[in-house]
C-alpha positions as CSV (number, residue, x, y, z in Angstrom):
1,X,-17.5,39.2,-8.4
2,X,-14.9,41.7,-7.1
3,X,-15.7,43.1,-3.5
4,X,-16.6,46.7,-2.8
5,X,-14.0,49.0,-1.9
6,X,-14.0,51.3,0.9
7,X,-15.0,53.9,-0.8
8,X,-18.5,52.3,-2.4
9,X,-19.2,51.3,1.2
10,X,-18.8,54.1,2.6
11,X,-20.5,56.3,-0.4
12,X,-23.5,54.0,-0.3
13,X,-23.9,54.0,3.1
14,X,-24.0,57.8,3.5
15,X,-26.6,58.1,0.2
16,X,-28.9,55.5,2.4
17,X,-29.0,57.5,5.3
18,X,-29.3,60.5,4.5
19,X,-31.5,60.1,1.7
20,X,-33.7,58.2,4.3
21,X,-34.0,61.4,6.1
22,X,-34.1,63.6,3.6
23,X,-37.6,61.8,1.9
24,X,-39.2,61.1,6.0
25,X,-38.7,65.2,6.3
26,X,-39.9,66.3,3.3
27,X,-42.7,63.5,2.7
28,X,-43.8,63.7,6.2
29,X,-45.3,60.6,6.7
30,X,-46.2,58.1,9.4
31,X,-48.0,55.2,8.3
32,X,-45.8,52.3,8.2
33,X,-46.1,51.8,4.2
34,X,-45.2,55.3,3.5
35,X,-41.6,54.6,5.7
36,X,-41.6,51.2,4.0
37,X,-41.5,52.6,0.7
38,X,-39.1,55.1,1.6
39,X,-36.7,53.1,2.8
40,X,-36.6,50.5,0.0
41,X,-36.4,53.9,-2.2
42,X,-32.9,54.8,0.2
43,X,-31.6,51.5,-0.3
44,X,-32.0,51.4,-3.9
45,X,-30.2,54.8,-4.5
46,X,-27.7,53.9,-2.3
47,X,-27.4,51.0,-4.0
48,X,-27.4,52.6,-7.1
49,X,-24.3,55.2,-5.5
50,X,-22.4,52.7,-4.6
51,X,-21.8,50.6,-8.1
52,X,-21.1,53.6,-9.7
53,X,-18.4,54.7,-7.8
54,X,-15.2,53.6,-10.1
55,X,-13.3,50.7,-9.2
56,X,-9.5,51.2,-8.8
57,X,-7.5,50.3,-11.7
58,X,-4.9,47.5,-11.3
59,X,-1.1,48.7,-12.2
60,X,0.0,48.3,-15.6
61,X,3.3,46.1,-15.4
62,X,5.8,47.3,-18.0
63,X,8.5,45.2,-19.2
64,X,11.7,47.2,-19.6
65,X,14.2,45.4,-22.3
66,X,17.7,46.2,-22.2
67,X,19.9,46.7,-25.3
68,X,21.1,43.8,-27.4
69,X,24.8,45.2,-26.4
70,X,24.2,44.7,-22.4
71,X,22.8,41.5,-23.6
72,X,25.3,40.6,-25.1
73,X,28.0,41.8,-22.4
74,X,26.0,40.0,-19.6
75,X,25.7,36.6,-21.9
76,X,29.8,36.4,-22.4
77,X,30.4,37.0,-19.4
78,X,28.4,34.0,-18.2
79,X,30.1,31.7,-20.1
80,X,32.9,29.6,-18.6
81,X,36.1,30.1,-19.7
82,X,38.4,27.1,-20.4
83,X,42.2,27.7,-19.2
84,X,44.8,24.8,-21.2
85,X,47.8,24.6,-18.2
């Protein structure tokens, strides 16, 4: 499982709280399973924000060939020459 980037932390962590708020303001509730209920609501969405959030994509290596003629070239020249003295 890969781990969350910076930014699903941080965009899950702001839908919690401030979706918290927003639902304790306008429900405007006090008992303890109203807040309850709330908050489990908060920390689904904010769930929910965060794993949607796209993960960065990995680089695409590219292989670059060089001609056959450079190729070439470079595979003569690493041959050793023989000298007769």
């Amino acid at each position: 499982m890969p781990r969350p980037t910076a930014a699903q932390l941080a965009y899950g962590s702001c839908t919690v709280i401030f979706s918290t708020l927003a639902m304790l303001l306008l429900s405007q509730t006090s008992s303890g399973a109203g807040i309850a209920v709330i908050a489990v609501a908060a920390l689904l969405l904010g769930l929910l924000v965060a794993m949607t959030v796209p993960m960065p994509k990995k680089p695409r290596v590219v292989a670059v060939r060089k001609p056959a003629r450079a190729r070439a070239d470079r595979e003569q020249a690493e041959e050793p020459v023989l000298t007769q003295s």
